[in-house]
N, C-alpha and C positions, 0 to 999 in steps of 0.2 A: 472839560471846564478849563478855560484858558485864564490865564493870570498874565499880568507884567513881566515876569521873569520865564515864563514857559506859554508865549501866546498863543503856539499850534496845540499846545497839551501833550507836545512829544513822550513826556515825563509817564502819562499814563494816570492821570491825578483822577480819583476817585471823588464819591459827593465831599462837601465839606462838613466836617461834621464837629471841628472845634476849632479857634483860634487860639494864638498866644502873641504875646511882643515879647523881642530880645533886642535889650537896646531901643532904641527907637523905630525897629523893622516891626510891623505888623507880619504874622505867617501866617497859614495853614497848617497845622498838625495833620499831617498826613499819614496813610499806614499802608504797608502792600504785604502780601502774607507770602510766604517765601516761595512757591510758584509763582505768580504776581513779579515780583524781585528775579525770580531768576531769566525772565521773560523780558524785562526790560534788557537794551542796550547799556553797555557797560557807561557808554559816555554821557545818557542821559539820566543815570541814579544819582542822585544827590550829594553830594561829598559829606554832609554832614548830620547821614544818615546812620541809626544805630541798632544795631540784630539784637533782637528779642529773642535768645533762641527754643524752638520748637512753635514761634508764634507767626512770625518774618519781621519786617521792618518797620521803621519810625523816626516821620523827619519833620523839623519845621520848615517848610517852603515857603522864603518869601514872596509876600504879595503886594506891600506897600509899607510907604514912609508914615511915620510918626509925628516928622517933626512939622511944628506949626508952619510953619514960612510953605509947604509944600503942598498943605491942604487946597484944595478948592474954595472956594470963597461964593 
C-alpha cells in the first residue's frame, strides 16, 4: 500500500486498519509485530515509532494534510 510519505511501500505498511490526525497531519496507525520490526531495514522504521513489548511496534505514518488550503477541490 503506498502513501505520499512511503510511495514504493518500502516501510512494509500492512492493510490500513485505522486513522488518527496529529496536528493537522492525517496518519495511518500502523503496527508491525516484532519479527515484522526486526526484518525491516533500520533506515526505513519510523522514527516515531513506539515498542509494545512482548507485542512489537506502533506508529502513526503520515499520509496527508489537514489543512483546508491543501484539500482538493
Amino acid at each position: 500500500m503506498a502513501s505520499p510519505v512511503d510511495p514504493k511501500n518500502e516501510v512494509g505498511l500492512r492493510p490500513v486498519l485505522a486513522h488518527c490526525v496529529i496536528g493537522d497531519t492525517l496518519c495511518r496507525v500502523q503496527f508491525w509485530t516484532e519479527q515484522e520490526w526486526d526484518q525491516l531495514d533500520s533506515g526505513k522504521r519510523p522514527n516515531t515509532a513506539e515498542h509494545l513489548p512482548g507485542r512489537g511496534w506502533i506508529a502513526a505514518v503520515p499520509i496527508g494534510s489537514m489543512k483546508k488550503d491543501e484539500f482538493a477541490t
